[in-house]
C-alpha positions as CSV (number, residue, x, y, z in Angstrom):
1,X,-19.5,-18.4,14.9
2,X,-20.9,-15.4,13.8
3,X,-24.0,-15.5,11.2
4,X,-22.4,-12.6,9.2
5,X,-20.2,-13.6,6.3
6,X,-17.0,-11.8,5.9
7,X,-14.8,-11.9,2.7
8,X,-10.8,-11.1,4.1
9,X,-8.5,-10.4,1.2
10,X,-5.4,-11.6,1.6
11,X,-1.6,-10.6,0.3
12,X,0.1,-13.6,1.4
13,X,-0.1,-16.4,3.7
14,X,2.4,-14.8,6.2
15,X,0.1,-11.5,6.2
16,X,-3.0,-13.4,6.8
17,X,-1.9,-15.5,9.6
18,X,-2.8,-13.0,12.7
19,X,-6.2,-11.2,10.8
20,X,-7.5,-14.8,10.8
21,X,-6.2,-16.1,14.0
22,X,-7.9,-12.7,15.3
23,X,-10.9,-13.2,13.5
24,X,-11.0,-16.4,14.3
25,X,-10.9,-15.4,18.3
26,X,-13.5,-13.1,17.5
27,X,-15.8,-16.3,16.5
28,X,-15.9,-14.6,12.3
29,X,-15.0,-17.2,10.1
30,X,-13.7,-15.4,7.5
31,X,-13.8,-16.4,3.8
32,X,-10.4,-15.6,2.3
33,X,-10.3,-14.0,-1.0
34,X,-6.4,-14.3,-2.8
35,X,-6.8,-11.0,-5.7
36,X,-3.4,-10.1,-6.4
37,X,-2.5,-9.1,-9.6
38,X,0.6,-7.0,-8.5
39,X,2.4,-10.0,-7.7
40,X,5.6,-10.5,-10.1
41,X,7.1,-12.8,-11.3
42,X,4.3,-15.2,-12.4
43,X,6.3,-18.0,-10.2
44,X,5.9,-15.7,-7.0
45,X,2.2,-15.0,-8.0
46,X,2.0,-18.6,-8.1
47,X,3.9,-19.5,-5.0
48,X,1.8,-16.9,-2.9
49,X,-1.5,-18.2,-3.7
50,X,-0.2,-22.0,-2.9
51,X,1.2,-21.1,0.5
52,X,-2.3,-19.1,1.2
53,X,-4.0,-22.3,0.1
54,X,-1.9,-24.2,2.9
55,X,-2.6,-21.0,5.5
56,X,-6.4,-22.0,4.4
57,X,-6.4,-25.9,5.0
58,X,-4.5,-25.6,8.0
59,X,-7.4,-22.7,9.7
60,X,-9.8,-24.9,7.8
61,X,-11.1,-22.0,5.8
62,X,-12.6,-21.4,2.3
63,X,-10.5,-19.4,-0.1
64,X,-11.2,-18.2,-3.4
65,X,-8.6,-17.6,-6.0
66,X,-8.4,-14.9,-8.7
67,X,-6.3,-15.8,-11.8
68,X,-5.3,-12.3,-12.5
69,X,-1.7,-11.4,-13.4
70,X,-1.3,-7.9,-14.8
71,X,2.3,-7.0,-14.9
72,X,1.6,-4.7,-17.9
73,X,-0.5,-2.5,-15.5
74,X,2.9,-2.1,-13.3
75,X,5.7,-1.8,-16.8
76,X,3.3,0.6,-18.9
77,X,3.4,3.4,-15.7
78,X,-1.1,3.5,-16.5
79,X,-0.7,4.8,-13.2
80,X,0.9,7.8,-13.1
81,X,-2.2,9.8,-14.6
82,X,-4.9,8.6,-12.3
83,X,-2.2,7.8,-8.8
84,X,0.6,9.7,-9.2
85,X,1.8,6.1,-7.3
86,X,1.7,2.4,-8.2
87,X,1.2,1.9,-4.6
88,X,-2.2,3.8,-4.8
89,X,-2.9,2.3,-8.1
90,X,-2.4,-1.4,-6.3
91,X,-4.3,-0.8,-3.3
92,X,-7.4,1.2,-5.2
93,X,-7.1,-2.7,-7.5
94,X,-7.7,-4.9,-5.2
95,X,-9.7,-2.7,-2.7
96,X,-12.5,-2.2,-5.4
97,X,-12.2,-5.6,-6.6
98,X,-12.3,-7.2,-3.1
99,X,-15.7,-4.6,-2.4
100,X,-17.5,-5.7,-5.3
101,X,-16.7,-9.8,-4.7
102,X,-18.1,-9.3,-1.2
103,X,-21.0,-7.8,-2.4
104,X,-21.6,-9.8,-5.4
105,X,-21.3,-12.8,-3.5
106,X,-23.8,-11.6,-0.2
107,X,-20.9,-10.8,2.3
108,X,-22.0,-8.3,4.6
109,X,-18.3,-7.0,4.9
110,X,-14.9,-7.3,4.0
111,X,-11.6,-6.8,5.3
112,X,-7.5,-6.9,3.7
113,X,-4.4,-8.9,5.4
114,X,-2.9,-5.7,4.0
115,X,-3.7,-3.9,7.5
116,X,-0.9,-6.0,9.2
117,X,1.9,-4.8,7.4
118,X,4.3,-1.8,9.2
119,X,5.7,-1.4,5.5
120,X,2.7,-0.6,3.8
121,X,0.6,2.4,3.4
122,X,-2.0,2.4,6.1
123,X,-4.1,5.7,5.2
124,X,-3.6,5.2,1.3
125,X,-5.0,1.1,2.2
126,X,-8.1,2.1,4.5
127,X,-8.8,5.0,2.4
128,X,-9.3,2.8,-0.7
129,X,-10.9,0.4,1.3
130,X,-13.7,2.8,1.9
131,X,-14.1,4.4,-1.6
132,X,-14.7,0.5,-2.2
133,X,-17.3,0.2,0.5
134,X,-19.1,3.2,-0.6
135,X,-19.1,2.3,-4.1
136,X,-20.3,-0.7,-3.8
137,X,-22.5,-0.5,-0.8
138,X,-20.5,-3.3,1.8
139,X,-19.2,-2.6,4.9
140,X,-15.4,-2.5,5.3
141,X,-14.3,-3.5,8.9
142,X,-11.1,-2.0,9.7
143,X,-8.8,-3.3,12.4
144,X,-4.8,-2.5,13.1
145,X,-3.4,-5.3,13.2
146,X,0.2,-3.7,12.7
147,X,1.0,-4.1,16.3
148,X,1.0,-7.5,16.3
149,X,3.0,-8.2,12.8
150,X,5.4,-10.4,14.3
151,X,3.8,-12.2,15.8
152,X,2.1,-13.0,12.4
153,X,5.6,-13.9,10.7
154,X,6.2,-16.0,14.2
155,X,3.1,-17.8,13.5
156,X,4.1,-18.2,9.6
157,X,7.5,-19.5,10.5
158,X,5.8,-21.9,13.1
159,X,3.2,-23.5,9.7
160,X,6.0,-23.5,7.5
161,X,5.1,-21.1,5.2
162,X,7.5,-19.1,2.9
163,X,7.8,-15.5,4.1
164,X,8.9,-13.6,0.6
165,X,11.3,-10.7,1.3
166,X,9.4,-7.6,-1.2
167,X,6.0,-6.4,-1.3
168,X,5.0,-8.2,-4.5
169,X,5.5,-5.8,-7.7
170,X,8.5,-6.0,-10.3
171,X,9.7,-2.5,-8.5
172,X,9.4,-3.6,-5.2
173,X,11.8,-6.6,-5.8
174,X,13.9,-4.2,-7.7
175,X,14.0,-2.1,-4.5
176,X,14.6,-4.7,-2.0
177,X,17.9,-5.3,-0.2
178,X,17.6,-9.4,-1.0
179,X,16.4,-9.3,-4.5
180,X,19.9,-11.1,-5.8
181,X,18.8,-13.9,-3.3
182,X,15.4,-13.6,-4.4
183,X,16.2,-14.1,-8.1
184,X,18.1,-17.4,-7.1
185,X,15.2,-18.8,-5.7
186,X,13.6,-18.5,-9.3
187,X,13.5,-21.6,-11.1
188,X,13.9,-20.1,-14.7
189,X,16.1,-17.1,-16.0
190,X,15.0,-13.9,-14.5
191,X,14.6,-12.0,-17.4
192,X,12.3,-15.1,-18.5
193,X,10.2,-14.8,-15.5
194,X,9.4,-11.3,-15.8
């Protein structure tokens, strides 16, 4: 394995499951870093970070967890002055947070799970990514791992792990064609939970 230490953020279990086999292949043993504050409900924030804990034992990896659950950010709109788009504000988040963990913590360079995703913002993630790296002076190695996506959620389906249906923020479920589904799979009153 390499000597270099490498801090890989991840979004979910399902998303991290190719970077890591990848980086894995590569011989980097990445550190996994779970920063997610966009998650909502505070059940799904939960559920995500125990299914990436399993993803974790199961690649034997270290993974850090960040207690951070900010749905005010998302409800007040604190966005639309600086962004002009939550999904800029979310990636900017937990790219800067990500860059200064790595280099608070002596990783050479750090990566995002977000990368695999055909349904996120590429540019608007890599560009944050390196505003990060500048800022704080860590290297951000980017890879596209889009193209292999499914076979990701194949791997996933194959450890068991839940596979959520939105990106993660109270609009997002809003947006998505399973939310009524979703909702059910709640344990409390949806209104509760938001």
């Amino acid at each position: 394995m390499s000597s270099e230490r490498m801090l890989l953020h991840a979004c979910c279990a399902p998303c991290a499951e190719y970077p890591v086999y990848d980086l894995l292949n590569q011989k980097i043993r990445p550190d996994v870093l779970y920063f997610n504050p966009n998650i909502h409900p505070r059940f799904e924030f939960d559920r995500r970070k125990e299914q990436l804990e399993k993803l974790a034992d199961l690649r034997d990896l270290s993974c850090f967890y960040i207690d951070d659950f900010r749905i005010d950010d998302w409800l007040s709109h604190s966005w639309e002055g600086k962004y002009g788009s939550r999904c800029l504000m979310c990636y900017d988040i937990r790219m800067d947070f990500t860059a200064k963990y790595a280099k608070e913590n002596g990783y050479q360079s750090f990566s995002t799970s977000l990368l695999v995703s055909p349904y996120q913002n590429h540019e608007a993630i890599i560009e944050a990514a390196k505003r990060a790296a500048e800022k704080y002076a860590v290297r951000f190695d980017y890879t596209d791992w889009r193209p292999n996506f499914r076979a990701g959620q194949n791997m996933a389906r194959e450890d068991g792990l839940y596979r959520q249906k939105y990106c993660g923020c109270i609009f997002s479920l809003e947006d998505s064609e399973f939310k009524e589904k979703i909702i059910r799979s709640f344990p409390e009153n949806w209104e509760a939970a938001r």
